[in-house]
C-alpha positions in Angstrom: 0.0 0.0 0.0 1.0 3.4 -0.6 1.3 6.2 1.4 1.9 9.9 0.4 0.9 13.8 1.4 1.5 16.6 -0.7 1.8 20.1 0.6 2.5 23.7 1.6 2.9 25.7 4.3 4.0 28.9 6.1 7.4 27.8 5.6 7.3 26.8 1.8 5.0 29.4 0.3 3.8 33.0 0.5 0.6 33.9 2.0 -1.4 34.9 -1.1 0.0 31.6 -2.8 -1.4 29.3 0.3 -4.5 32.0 -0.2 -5.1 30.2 -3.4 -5.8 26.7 -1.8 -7.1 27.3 0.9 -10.6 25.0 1.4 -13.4 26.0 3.3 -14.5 23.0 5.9 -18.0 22.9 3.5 -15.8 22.4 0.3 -14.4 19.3 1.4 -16.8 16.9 0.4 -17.0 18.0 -3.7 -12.7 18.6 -3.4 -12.5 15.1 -2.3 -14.7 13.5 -4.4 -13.1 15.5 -7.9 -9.6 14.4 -6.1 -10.2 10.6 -6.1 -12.6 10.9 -9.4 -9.3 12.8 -11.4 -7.0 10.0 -9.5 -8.9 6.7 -9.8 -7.7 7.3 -13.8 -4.3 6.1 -12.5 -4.7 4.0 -10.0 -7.0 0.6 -9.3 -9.3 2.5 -8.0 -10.0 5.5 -6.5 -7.6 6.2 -3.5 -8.0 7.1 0.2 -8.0 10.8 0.9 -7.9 13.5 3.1 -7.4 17.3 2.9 -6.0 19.6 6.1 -6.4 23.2 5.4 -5.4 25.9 7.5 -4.6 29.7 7.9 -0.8 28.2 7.2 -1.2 25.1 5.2 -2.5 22.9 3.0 -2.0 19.2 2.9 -3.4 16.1 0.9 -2.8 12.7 1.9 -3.7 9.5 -0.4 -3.4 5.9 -0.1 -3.4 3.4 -3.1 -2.1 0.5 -4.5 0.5 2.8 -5.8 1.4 6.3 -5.7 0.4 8.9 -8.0 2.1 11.8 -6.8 2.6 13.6 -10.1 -0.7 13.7 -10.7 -1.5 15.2 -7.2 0.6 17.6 -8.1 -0.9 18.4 -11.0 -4.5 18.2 -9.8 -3.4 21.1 -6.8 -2.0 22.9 -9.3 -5.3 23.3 -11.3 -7.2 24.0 -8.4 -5.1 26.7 -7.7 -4.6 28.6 -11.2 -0.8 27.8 -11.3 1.1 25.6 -13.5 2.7 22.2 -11.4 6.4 23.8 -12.1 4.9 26.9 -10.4 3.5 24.8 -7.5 6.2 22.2 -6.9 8.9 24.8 -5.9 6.6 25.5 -2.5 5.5 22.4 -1.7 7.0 18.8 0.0 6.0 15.8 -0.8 6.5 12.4 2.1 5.8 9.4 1.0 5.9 5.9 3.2 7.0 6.3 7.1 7.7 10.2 6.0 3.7 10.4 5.9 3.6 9.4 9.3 6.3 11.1 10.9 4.8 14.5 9.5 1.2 13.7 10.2 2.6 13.0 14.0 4.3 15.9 14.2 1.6 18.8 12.8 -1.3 16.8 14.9 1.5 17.2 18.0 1.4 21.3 17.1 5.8 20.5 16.0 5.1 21.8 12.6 3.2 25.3 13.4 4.2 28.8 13.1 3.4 28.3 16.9 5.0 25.4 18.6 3.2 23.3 20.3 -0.3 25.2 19.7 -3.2 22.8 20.0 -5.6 24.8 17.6 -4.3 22.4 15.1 -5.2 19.2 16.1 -9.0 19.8 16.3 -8.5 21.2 12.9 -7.0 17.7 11.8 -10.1 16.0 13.6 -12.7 18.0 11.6 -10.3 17.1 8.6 -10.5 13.9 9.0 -14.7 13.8 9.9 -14.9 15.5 6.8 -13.2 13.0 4.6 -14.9 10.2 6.8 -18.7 12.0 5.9 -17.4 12.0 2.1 -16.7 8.4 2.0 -12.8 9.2 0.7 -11.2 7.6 4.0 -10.4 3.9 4.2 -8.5 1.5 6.5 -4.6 2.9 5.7 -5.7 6.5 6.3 -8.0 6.0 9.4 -5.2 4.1 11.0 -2.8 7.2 10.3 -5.3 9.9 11.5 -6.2 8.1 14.4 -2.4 6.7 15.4 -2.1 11.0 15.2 -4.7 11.7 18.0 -2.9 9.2 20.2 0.7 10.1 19.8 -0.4 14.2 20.0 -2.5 13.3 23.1 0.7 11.9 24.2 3.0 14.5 23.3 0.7 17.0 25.3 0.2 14.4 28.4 4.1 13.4 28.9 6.0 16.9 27.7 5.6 20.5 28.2 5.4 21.6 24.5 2.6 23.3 24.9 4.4 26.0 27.9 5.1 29.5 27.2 3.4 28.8 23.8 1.8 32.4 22.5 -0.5 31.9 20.4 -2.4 34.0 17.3 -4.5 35.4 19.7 -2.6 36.2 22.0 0.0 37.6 19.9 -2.8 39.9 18.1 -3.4 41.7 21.4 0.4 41.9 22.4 0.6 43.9 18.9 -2.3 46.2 20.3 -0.9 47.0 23.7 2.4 48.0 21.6 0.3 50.4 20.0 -2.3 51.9 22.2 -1.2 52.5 25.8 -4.5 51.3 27.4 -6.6 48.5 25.4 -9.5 49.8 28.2 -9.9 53.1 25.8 -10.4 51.3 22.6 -13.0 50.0 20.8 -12.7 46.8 18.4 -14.2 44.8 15.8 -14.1 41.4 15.0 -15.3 40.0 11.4 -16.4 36.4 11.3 -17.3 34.5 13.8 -15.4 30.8 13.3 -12.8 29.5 16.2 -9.8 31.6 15.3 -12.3 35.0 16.1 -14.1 33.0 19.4 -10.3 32.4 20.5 -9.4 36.4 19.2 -12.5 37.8 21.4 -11.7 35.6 24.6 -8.6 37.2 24.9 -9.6 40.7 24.0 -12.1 40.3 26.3 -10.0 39.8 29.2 -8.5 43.0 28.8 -11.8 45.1 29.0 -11.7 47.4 25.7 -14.1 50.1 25.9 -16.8 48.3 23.4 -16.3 44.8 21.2 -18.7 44.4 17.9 -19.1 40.7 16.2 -19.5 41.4 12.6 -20.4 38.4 11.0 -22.3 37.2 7.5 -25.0 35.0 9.9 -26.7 37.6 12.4 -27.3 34.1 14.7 -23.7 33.2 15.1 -22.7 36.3 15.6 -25.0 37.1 18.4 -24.1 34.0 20.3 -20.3 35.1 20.2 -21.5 38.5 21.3 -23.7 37.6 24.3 -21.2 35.5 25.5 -18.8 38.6 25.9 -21.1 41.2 26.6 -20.6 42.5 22.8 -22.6 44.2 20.3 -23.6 42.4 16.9 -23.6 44.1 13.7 -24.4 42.9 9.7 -21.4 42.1 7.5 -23.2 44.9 5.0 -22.9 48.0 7.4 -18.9 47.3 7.5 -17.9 49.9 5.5 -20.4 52.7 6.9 -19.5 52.0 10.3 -15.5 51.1 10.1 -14.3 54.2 11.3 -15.6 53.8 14.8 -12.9 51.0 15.4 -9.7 51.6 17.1 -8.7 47.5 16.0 -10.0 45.4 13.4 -8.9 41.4 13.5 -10.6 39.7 10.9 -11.0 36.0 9.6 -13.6 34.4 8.0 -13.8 31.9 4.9 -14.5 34.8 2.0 -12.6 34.1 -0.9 -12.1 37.3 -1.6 -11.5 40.7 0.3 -14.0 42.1 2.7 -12.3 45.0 3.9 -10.7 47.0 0.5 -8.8 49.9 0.3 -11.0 52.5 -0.3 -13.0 51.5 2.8 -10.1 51.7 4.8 -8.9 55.6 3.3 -12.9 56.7 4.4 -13.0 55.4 7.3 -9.0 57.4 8.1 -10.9 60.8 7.0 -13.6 60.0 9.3 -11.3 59.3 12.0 -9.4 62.4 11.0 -6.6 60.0 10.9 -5.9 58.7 14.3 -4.2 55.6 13.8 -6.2 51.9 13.3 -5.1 48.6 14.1 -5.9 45.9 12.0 -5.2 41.8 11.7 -6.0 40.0 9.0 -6.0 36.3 10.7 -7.7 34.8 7.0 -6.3 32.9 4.5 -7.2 33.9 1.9 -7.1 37.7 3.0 -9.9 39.5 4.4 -8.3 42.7 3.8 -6.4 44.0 0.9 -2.5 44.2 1.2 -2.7 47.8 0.1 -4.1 48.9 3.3 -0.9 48.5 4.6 0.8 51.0 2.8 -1.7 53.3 4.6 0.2 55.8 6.5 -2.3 55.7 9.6 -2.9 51.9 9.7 -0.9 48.9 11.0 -1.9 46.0 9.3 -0.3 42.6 10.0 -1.3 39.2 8.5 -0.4 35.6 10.4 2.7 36.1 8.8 3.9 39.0 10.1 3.1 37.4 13.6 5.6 34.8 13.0 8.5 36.8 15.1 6.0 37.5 18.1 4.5 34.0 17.9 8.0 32.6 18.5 8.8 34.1 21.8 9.3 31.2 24.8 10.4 28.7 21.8 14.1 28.5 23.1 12.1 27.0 26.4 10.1 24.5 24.7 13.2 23.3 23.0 14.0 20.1 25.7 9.9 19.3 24.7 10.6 19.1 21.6 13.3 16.8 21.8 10.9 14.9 24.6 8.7 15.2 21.8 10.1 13.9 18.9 10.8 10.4 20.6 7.4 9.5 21.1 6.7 10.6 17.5 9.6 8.0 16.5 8.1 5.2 18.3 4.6 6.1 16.8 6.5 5.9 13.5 8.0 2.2 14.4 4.5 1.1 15.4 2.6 2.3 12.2 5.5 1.6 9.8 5.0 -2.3 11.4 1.0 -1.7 10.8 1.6 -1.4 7.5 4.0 -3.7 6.1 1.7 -6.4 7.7 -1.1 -5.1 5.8 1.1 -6.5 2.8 0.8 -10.3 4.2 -3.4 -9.5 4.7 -3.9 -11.1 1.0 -1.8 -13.9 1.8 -3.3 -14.8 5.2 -7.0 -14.5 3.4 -5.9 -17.4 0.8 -4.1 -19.0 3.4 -7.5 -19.2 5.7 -9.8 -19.9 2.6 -7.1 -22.9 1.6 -7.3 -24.1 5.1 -11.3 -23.5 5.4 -11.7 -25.3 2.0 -9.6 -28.6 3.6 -11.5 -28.5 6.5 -14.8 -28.6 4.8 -13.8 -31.9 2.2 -12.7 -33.8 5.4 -15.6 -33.0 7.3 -17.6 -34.0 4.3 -15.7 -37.2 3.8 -16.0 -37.8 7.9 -19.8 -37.8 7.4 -20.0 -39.9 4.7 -18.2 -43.0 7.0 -20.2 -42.5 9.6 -23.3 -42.6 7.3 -21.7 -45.7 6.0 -21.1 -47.2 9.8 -17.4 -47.0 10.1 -16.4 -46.4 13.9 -16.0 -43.4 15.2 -12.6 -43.7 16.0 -11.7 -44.9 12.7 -13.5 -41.8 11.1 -11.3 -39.5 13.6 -8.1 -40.7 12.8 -9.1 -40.7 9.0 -9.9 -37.0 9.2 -6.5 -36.2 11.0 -4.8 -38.1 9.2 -6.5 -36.4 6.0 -6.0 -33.0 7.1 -2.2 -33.5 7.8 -1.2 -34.5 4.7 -3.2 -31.8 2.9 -1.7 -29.1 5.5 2.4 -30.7 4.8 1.8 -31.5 1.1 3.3 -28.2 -0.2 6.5 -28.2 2.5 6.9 -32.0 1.4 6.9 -31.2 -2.2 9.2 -28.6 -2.1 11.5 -30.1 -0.3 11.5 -33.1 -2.7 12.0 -30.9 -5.5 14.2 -28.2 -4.3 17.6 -28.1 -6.6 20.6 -28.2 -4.7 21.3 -24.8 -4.5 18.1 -23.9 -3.2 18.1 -26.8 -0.6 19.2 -25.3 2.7 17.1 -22.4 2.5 14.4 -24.5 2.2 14.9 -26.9 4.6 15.4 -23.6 7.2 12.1 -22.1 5.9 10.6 -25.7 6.8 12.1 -25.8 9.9 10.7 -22.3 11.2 7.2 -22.7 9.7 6.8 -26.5 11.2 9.2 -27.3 13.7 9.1 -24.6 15.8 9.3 -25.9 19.2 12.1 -28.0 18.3 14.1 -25.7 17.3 
């Protein structure tokens, strides 16, 4: 069976590249489905899949009879707009124990812009529940996926990989107390209302601004996040008109294409009479234009820029990671083992069947004595007897007909298979 992922990430690609495949939890189901559809072509049959997206990556994995990385290349590529030259110079591909190993290590929060954040491994769950609900995941893969829960639960049970870990969040309102003296005298807006935004709010909350607003595209989700923080609720439509009453603006919902443009931005400055604005754009792809940034009165950052500020405390989590990455190397052992024995399932199927199929002719011929009166003992030791020679036929015979050459090693195959307590 083989094993592969293809990807990107905030290490391999540029934020408006990753923008470009970036899949929306509800998209999952069709992308899978035109995945294994343009795949099945060269394979057996149409492979297991699964897709993790994220703010800062991308990832396919796929099991099949055999590989077809070139083509997953190719199909990403498409998706995106790009040609597969374009692509393949920002993104790694792991194929075999590599899979593993990497799965293990982003589900254990070793491969994110913020070490040892756990953010990530509920996104791999609802990865995974998507691709189970689109009928694309199979045996290989669900052993992966769920091998990942257990060695991540591990990691964050048994090491401390998760201390002095800043995360998005909390870096977005370190940013803001940079900027304004007191976050008590601002007022701040949050567009979308998804986890990143609920995490956003939580910690905004807990430094008391002056007012918080939940601008969202469904009025119901919104209020919930609002009335849980004592925040006020506004329609994704009155954005623009009401902009310049925010002192921050984090934003990060699933839009494909920009909510917040320039020309929004440059109204809402006059309004303001230019007094500065804070804004995050936590989305992928952007919620608000990169030209805002060049804005003299605006400080814009995207989750790239909060790479440096995300990385403080990392030199402490170093001895975790090192804890870390030893439980991820015996998770690798164990599923590497997993599956090279799923190579010997066929095997042990046609072995069973074979022995199933001797069983049933003795039993058969066992009757058929009895029905005839022969003794019961006599039947018994006929139907050992039976069953023993069909069961050392094939050793006998190719011991019998071995060449010289070949001899030894069969006698020593013999040996282990048969004699085992003798030897």
């Amino acid at each position: 069976m083989a094993v592969w992922t293809l990807g990107l990430n905030h290490t391999t690609a540029p934020l408006d590249l990753r923008g470009r495949f970036a899949f929306a939890l509800d998209q999952l189901t069709p992308t899978l489905s035109a995945l294994r559809s343009d795949l099945a072509s060269q394979t057996s049959q149409p492979p297991e899949a699964a897709i993790l997206s994220t703010c800062n990556r991308t990832e396919i994995y796929c099991a099949a009879d055999q590989a077809a990385t070139a083509d997953t290349l190719r199909w990403l590529a498409q998706t995106g707009g790009v040609t597969p030259q374009e692509l393949q110079s920002h993104t790694y591909l792991l194929e075999g124990d590599e899979v593993a190993r990497h799965a293990f290590r982003v589900a254990s929060g070793l491969d994110s812009m913020v070490l040892g954040e756990a953010q990530i491994l509920g996104q791999l769950k609802d990865a995974v529940r998507a691709a189970e609900n689109a009928g694309a995941l199979g045996t290989t893969l669900n052993q992966l996926f769920q091998r990942s829960f257990a060695v991540a639960k591990e990691v964050r049970s048994s090491t401390e990989i998760g201390a002095h870990s800043i995360s998005m969040a909390a870096a977005s309102v370190r940013l803001a107390s940079q900027l304004f003296e007191d976050l008590k005298d601002i007022r701040v807006l949050f567009v979308g209302a998804g986890e990143m935004i609920e995490l956003v709010v939580t910690h905004f909350a807990a430094k008391n601004p002056k007012s918080m607003a939940i601008a969202n595209r469904t009025m119901e989700r919104g209020e919930k996040l609002a009335g849980r923080f004592g925040g006020e609720v506004m329609r994704l439509s009155d954005l623009p008109s009401r902009l310049h009453e925010f002192d921050a603006v984090i934003s990060c919902t699933a839009s494909t294409l920009p909510l917040i443009g320039l020309g929004t931005v440059e109204r809402a400055l006059k309004q303001r009479k230019h007094r500065p604005m804070f804004m995050v754009d936590l989305a992928v792809p952007r919620d608000i234009e990169p030209e805002v940034k060049s804005l003299d009165d605006v400080y814009l950052y995207t989750v790239d820029d909060l790479a440096s500020v995300v990385q403080a405390g990392q030199a402490q989590r170093q001895a975790a990671v090192a804890e870390a990455e030893v439980i991820i190397d015996a998770g690798v052992q164990s599923f590497k083992h997993w599956l090279g024995q799923r190579g010997t399932v066929p095997v042990i199927q046609q072995l069973q069947e074979q022995a199933d199929a001797w069983r049933e002719a003795e039993l058969a011929r066992a009757r058929k004595l009895l029905a005839k009166g022969d003794s019961p003992e006599a039947v018994l030791e006929s139907l050992s007897r039976g069953l023993t020679q069909k069961m050392l036929h094939g050793a006998m015979a190719e011991l019998r007909s071995a060449d010289p050459e070949h001899r030894e090693q069969t006698v020593q195959t013999v040996q282990r298979l048969f004699l085992r307590q003798e030897r």
